[in-house]
N, C-alpha and C positions, 0 to 999 in steps of 0.2 A: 531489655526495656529500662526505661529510666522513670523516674518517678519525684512527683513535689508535693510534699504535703500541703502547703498552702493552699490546694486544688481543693482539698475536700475536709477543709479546715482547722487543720495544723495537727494533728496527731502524727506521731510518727508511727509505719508501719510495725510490724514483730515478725519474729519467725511465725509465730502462728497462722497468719494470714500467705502466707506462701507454703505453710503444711495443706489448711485449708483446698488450697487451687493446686495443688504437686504434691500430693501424699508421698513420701517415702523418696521423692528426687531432691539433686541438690541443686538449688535454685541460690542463686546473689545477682537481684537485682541494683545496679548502682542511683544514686539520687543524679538530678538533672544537672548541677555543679558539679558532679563528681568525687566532693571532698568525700560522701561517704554512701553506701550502702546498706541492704539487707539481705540477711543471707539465711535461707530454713534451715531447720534443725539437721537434715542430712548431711547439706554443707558444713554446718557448725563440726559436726559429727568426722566428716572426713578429716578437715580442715585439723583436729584434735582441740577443740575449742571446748573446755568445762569452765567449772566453776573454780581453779586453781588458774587455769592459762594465765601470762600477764601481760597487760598490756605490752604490744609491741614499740619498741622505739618510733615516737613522730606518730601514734596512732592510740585510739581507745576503743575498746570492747563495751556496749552501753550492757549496764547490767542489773535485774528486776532487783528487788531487795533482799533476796537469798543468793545473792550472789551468781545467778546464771544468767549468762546470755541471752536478751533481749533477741538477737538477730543482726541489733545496727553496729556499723563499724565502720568507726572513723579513722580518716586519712592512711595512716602506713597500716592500722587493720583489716583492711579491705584485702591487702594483697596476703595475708595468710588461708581468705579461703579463697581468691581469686587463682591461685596456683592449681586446688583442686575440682576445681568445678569442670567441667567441659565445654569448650565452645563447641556452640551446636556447627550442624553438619553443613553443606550445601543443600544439600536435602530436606531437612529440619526447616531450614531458613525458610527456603521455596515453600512447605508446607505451610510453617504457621504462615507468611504473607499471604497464601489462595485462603486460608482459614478468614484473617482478619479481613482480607478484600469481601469475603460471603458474608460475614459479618456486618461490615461497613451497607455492601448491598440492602443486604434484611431491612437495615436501619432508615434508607432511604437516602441513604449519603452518597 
């Protein structure tokens, strides 16, 4: 999924907000430009992303004011959890689209 903040009034998202909705998976959703992404704590996790990591060359790690990872990761940061995440299956895919099509239905759309 891609995502803009602008949509719902400029905040950018946090790992929190994809713990929230994915307990315990690892989730890197990227922004609608693609310069950068969010990525949950699992990913974070995999990915070996603390509070010591350094920014990667051409990329930044957005980080709270202790020093951890927000979630967001810009340009070349994106590809250090982009390596560990899974793209979903044939399967996965198929499912969530019948999920969001039922969805969309519910809605009236």
């Amino acid at each position: 999924g891609q995502w803009d903040e602008s949509v719902w009034g400029g905040t950018l998202p946090d790992k929190s907000w994809l713990d929230e909705a994915a307990p315990g998976l690892p989730v890197l959703l990227t922004r609608m430009d693609l310069h950068c992404a969010v990525a949950s704590t699992e990913a974070l996790r995999r990915a070996g992303i603390g509070p010591h990591t350094p920014d990667p060359l051409g990329g930044v790690i957005d980080r709270d004011l202790q020093g951890n990872a927000t979630g967001i990761l810009r340009e070349n940061a994106v590809n250090l959890v982009h390596a560990v995440v899974p793209e979903p299956s044939v399967e996965e895919r198929r499912a969530a689209l019948q999920r969001a099509a039922r969805y969309a239905l519910s809605r009236g759309v």
